[in-house]
ROMAR-408412 format. One record per residue: x, y, z of N, C-alpha, C in turn; residue in one letter. Coordinates in pm, whole numbers, padded with zeros to 5 digits, always signed. Last residue first. Layout:
! residues N
XYZXYZXYZA;...
//
This chain:
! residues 258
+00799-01578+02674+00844-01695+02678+00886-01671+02840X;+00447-01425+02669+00606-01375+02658+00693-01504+02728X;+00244-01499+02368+00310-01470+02543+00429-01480+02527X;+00209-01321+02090+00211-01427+02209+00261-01397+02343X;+00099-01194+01818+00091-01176+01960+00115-01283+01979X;+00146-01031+01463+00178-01139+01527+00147-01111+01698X;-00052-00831+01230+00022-00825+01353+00027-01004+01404X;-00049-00732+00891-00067-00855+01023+00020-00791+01084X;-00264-00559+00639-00155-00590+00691-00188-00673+00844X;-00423-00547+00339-00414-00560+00450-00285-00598+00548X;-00363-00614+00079-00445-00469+00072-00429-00472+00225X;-00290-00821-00051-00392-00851+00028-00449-00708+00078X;-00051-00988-00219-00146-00875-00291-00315-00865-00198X;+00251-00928+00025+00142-01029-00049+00025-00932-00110X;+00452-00802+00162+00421-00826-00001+00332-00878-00081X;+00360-00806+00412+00344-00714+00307+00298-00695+00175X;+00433-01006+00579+00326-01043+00535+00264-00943+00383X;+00693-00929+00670+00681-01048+00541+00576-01057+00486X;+00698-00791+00860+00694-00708+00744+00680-00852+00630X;+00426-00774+01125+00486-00876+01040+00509-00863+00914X;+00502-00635+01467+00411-00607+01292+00513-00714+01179X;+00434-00772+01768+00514-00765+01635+00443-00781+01530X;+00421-00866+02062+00351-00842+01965+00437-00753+01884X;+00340-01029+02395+00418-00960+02303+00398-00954+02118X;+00150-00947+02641+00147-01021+02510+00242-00920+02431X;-00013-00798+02828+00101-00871+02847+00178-00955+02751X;-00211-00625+02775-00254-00761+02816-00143-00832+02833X;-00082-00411+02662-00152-00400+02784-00172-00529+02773X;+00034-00568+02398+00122-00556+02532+00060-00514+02609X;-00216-00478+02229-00174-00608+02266-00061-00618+02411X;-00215-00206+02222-00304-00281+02299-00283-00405+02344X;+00063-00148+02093+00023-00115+02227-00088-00173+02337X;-00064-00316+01869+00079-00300+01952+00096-00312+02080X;-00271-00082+01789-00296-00241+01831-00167-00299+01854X;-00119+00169+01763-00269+00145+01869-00276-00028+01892X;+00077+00145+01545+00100+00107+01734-00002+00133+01795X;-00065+00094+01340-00017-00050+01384+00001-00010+01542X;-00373+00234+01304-00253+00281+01299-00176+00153+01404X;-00698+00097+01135-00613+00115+01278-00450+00147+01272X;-01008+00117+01034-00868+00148+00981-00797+00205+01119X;-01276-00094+00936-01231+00014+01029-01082-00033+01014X;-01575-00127+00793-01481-00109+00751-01382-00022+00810X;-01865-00093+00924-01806-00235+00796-01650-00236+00819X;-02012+00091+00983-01953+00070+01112-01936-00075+01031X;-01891+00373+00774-02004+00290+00799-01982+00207+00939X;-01564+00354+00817-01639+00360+00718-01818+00307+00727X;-01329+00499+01091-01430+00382+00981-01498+00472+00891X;-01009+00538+01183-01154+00574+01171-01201+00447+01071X;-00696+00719+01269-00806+00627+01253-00953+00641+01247X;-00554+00939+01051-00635+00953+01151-00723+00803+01174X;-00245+00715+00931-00327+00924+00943-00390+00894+01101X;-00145+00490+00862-00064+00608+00952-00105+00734+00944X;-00373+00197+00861-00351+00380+00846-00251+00425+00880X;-00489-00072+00775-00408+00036+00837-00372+00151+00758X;-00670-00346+00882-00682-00250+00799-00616-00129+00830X;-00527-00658+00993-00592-00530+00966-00564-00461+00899X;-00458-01006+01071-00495-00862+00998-00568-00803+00983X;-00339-01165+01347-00446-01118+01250-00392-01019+01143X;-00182-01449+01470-00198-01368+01390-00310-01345+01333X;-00062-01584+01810-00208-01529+01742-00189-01415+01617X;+00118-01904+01886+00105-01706+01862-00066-01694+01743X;+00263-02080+02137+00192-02084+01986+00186-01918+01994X;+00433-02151+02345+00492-02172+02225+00414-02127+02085X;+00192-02304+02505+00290-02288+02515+00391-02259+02359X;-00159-02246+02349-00053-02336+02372+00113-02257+02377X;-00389-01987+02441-00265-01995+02349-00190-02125+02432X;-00579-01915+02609-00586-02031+02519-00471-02073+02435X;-00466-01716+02753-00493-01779+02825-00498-01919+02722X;-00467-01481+02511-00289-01550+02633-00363-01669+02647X;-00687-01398+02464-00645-01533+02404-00480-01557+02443X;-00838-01183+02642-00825-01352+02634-00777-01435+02572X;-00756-00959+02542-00710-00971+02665-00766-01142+02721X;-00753-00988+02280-00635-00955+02268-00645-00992+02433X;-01069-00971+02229-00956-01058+02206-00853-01114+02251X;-01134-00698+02372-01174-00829+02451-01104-00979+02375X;-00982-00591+02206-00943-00565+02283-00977-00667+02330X;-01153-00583+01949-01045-00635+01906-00945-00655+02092X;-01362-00498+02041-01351-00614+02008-01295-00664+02010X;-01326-00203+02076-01345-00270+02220-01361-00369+02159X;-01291-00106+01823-01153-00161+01928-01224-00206+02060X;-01476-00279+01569-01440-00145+01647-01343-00196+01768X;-01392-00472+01321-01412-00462+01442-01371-00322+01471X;-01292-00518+01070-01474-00498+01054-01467-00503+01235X;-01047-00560+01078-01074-00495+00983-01223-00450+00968X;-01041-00832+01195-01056-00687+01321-01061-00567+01182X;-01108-00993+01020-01202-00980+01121-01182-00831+01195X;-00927-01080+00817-01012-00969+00791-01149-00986+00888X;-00820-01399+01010-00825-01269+00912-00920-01222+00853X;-00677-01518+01264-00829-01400+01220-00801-01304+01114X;-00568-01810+01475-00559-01680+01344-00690-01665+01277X;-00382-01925+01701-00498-01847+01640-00500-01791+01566X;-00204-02248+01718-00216-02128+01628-00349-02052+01628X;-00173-02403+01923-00056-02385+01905-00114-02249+01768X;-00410-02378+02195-00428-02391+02068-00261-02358+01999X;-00438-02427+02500-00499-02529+02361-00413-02552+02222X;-00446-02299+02716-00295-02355+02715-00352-02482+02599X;-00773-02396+02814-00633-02333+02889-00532-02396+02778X;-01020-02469+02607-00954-02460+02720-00809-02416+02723X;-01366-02247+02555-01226-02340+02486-01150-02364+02592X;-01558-02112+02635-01605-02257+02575-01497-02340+02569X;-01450-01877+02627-01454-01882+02728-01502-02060+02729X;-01317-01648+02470-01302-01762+02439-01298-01871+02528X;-01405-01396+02421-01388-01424+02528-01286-01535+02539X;-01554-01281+02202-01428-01320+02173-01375-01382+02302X;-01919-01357+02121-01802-01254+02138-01649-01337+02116X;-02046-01558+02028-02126-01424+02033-02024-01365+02071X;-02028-01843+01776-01978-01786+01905-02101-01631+01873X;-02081-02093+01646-02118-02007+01662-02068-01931+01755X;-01846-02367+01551-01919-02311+01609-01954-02178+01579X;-01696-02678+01416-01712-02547+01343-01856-02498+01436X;-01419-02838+01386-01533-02801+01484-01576-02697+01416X;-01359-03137+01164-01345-03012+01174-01486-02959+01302X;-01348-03418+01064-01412-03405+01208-01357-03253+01260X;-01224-03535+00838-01141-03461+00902-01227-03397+01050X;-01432-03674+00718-01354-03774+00800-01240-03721+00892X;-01517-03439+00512-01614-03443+00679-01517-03557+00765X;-01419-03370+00310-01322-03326+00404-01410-03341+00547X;-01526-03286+00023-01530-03419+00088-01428-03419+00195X;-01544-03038-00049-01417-03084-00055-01389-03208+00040X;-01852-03024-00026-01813-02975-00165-01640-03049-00165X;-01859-03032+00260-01904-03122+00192-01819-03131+00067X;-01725-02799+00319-01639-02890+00363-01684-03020+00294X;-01929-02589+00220-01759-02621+00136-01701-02756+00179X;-02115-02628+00328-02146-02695+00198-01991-02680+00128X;-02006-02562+00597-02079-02712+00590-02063-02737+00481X;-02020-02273+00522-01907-02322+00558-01919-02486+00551X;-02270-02196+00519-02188-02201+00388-02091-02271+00423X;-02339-02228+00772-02394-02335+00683-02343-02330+00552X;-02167-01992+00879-02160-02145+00912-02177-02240+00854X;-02323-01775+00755-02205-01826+00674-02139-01945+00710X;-02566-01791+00892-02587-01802+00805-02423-01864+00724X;-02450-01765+01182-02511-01890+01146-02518-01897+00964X;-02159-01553+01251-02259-01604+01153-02293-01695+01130X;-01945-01565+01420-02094-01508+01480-02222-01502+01408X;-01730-01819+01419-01803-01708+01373-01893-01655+01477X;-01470-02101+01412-01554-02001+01502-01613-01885+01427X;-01313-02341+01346-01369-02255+01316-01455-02239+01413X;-01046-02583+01451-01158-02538+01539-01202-02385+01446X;-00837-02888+01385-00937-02774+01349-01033-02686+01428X;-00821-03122+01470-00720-03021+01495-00758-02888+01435X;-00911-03352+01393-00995-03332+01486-00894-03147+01523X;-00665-03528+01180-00786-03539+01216-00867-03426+01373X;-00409-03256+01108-00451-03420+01170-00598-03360+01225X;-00424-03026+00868-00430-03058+00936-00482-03198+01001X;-00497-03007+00570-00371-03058+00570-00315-03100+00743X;-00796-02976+00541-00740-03105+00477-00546-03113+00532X;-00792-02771+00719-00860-02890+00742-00787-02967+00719X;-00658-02595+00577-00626-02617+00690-00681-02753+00748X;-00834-02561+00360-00700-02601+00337-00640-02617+00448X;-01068-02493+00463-01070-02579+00385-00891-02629+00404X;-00994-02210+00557-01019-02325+00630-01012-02482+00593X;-01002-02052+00347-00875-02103+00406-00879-02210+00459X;-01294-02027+00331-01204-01966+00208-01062-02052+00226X;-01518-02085+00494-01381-02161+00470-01285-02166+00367X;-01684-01905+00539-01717-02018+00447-01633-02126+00411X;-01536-01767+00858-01649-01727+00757-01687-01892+00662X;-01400-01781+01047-01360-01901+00956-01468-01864+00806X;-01378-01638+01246-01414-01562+01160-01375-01657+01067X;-01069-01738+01369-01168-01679+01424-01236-01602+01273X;-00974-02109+01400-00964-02011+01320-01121-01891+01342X;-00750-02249+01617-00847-02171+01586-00856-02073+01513X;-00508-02588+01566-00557-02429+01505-00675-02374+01549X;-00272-02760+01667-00419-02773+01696-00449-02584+01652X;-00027-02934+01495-00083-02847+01543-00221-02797+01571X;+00051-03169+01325-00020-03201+01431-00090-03058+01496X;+00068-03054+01053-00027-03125+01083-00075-03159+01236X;+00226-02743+01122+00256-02844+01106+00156-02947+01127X;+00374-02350+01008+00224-02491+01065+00311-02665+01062X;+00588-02225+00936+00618-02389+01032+00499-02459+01050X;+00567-02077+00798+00580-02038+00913+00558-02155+00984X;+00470-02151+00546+00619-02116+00554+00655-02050+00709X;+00214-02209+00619+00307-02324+00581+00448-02261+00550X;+00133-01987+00645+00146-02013+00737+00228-02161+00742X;+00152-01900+00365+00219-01802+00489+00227-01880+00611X;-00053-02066+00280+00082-02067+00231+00201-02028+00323X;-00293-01961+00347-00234-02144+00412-00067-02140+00382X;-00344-01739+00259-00307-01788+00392-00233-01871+00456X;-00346-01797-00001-00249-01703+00052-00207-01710+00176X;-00550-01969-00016-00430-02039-00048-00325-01901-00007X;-00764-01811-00009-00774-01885+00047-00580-01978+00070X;-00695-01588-00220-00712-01556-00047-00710-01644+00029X;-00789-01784-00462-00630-01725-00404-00575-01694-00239X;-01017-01842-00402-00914-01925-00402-00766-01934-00356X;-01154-01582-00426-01171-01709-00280-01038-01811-00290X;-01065-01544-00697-01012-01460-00631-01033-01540-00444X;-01224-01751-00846-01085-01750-00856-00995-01684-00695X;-01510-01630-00779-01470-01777-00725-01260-01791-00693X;-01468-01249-00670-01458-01410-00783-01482-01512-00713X;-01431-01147-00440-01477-01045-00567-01548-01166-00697X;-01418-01179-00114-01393-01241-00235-01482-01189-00375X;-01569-01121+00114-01470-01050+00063-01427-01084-00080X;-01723-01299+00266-01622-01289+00319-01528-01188+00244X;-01937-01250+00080-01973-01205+00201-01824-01192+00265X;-01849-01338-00157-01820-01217-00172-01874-01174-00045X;-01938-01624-00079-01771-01599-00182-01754-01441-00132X;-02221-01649-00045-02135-01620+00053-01971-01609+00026X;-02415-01427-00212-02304-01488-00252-02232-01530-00121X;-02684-01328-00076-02652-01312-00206-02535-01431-00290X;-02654-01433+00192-02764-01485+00105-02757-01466-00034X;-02434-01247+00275-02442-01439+00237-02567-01479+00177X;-02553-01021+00343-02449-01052+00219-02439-01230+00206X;-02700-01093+00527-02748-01009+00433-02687-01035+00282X;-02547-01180+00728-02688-01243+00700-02739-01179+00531X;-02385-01000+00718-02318-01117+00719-02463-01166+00651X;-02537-00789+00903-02429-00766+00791-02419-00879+00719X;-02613-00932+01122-02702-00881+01003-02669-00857+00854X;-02368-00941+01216-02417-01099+01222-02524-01035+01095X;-02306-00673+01268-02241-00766+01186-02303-00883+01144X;-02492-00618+01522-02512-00576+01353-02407-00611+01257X;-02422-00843+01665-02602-00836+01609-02557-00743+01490X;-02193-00685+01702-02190-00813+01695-02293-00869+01587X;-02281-00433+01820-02169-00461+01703-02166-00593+01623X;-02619-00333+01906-02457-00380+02007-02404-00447+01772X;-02799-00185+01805-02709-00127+01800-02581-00196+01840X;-03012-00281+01557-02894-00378+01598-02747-00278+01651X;-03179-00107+01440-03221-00211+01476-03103-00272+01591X;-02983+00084+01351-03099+00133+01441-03194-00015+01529X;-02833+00015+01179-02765+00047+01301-02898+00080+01429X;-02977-00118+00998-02907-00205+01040-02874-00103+01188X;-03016+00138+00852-03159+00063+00933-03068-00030+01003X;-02781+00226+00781-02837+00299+00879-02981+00235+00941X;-02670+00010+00589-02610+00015+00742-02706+00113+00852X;-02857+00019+00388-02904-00078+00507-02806-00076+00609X;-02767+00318+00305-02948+00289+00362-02940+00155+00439X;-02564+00218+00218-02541+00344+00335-02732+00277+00404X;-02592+00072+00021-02508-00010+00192-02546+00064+00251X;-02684+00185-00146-02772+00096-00089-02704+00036+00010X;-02493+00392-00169-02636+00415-00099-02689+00319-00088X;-02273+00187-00337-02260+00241-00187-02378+00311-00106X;-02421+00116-00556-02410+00046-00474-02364+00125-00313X;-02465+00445-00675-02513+00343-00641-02534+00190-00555X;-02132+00475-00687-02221+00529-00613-02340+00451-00557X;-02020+00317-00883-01992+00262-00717-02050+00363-00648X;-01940+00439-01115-02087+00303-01102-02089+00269-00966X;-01825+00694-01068-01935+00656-01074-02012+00584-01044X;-01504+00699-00946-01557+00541-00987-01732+00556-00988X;-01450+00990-00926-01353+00897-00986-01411+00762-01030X;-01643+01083-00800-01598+01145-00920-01529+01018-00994X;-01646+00948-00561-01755+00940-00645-01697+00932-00801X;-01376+00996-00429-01388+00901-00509-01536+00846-00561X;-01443+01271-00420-01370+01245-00482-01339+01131-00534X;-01641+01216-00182-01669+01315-00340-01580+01268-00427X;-01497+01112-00003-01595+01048-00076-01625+01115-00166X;-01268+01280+00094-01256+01173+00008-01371+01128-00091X;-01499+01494+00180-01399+01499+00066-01358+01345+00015X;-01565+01368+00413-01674+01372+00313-01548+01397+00149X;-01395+01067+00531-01423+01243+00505-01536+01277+00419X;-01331+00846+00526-01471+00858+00620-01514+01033+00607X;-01071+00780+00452-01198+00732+00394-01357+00769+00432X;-00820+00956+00481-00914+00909+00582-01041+00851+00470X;-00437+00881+00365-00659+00848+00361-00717+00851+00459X;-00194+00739+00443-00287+00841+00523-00443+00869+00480X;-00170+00517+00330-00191+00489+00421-00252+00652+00484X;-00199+00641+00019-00284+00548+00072-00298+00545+00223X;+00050+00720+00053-00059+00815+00041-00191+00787+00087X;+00236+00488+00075+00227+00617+00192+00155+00713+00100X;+00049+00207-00069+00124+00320-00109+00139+00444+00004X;+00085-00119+00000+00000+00000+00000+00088+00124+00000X;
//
């Protein structure tokens, strides 16, 4: 991402004129988000309920493009970008994974299949993209892999146990989280982290003014979540490898401190 890019505020009114001007046909679609984020916000003020609506809304159309995915092709790639990074970061079949925001199993899939039987754990807040998630694992005959795949309502991670999981990882979740989310994360998952394991996400970053877009699309300067992460005691590191990849988003790494 380009240091022009990273300063953008997206939420100005200027920007938005400007990128009216610039991409027309994306007016239209953006009033019909604006109109159902503002009934969405009125109905569903806690974050969660109005994501889960979010989610509900867009998965009925396509669940490929609920998680983000523009194509079938493009799910593929995102999907295999992950697994890749993390297969050059030592995953290893026996390792026991939670994946937060497993949405349809863009990735998951590939974690499944390369992970030992039962070593899987997806988590959402979307029933609706859950059951997308069922028709991928069907679709990649991958049910003898006995993947968990739950509902959750926050981040607590209060269902799971002590000292579990050798890998958490959430991508393009805190990118749609306001910071008291990303916080109630960050101050429970020491506790689930296996000796030795670490929690990578990505986000959406800025070096201007943080802020959102609608309450979809929120942009965090790396040492706010840094910083947040070490209040909980967790050590934490921006991950320049993850850069290069064509993901528009950037990772932070957290674990406990050895």
């Amino acid at each position: 991402m380009s240091p022009k890019n990273m300063l953008r505020n997206r939420a100005t009114l200027t920007h938005k004129v400007r990128y009216a001007v610039q991409h027309p046909e994306r007016i239209a679609p953006y009033l019909k988000r604006t109109a159902r984020d503002g009934w969405l916000r009125l109905k569903h003020p806690d974050h969660v309920a109005y994501y889960r609506a979010v989610m509900a809304s867009d998965t009925s159309r396509n669940p490929e493009a609920a998680v983000g995915s523009r194509s079938h092709d493009r799910w593929l790639a995102l999907g295999e970008m992950q697994f890749s990074y993390l297969k050059e970061h030592g995953i290893a079949p026996e390792h026991r994974m939670l994946d937060i925001g497993c949405g349809n199993l863009r990735a998951g899939w590939r974690f499944i299949q390369y992970l030992d039987t039962g070593n899987y754990y997806g988590i959402d807040i979307s029933p609706d993209i859950l059951v997308a998630a069922k028709r991928t694992l069907t679709r990649y005959e991958l049910q003898d892999k006995l993947p968990h795949l739950t509902i959750t309502q926050d981040l607590t991670f209060d269902f799971l146990p002590d000292r579990h999981f050798d890998i958490v990882h959430a991508h393009s979740v805190f990118s749609h989280s306001p910071a008291h989310v990303i916080n109630q994360a960050l101050a429970h998952v020491g506790r689930i982290l296996a000796p030795g394991g670490y929690f990578d996400f990505t986000f959406d970053r800025t070096e201007g003014t943080e802020h959102h877009v609608l309450r979809e699309d929120f942009y965090y300067r790396t040492e706010t979540l840094l910083a947040m992460a070490r209040k909980h005691g967790l050590e934490a590191r921006f991950m320049e490898d993850w850069e290069s990849r064509p993901h528009g988003q950037s990772k932070i790494r957290v674990s406990n401190p050895e």
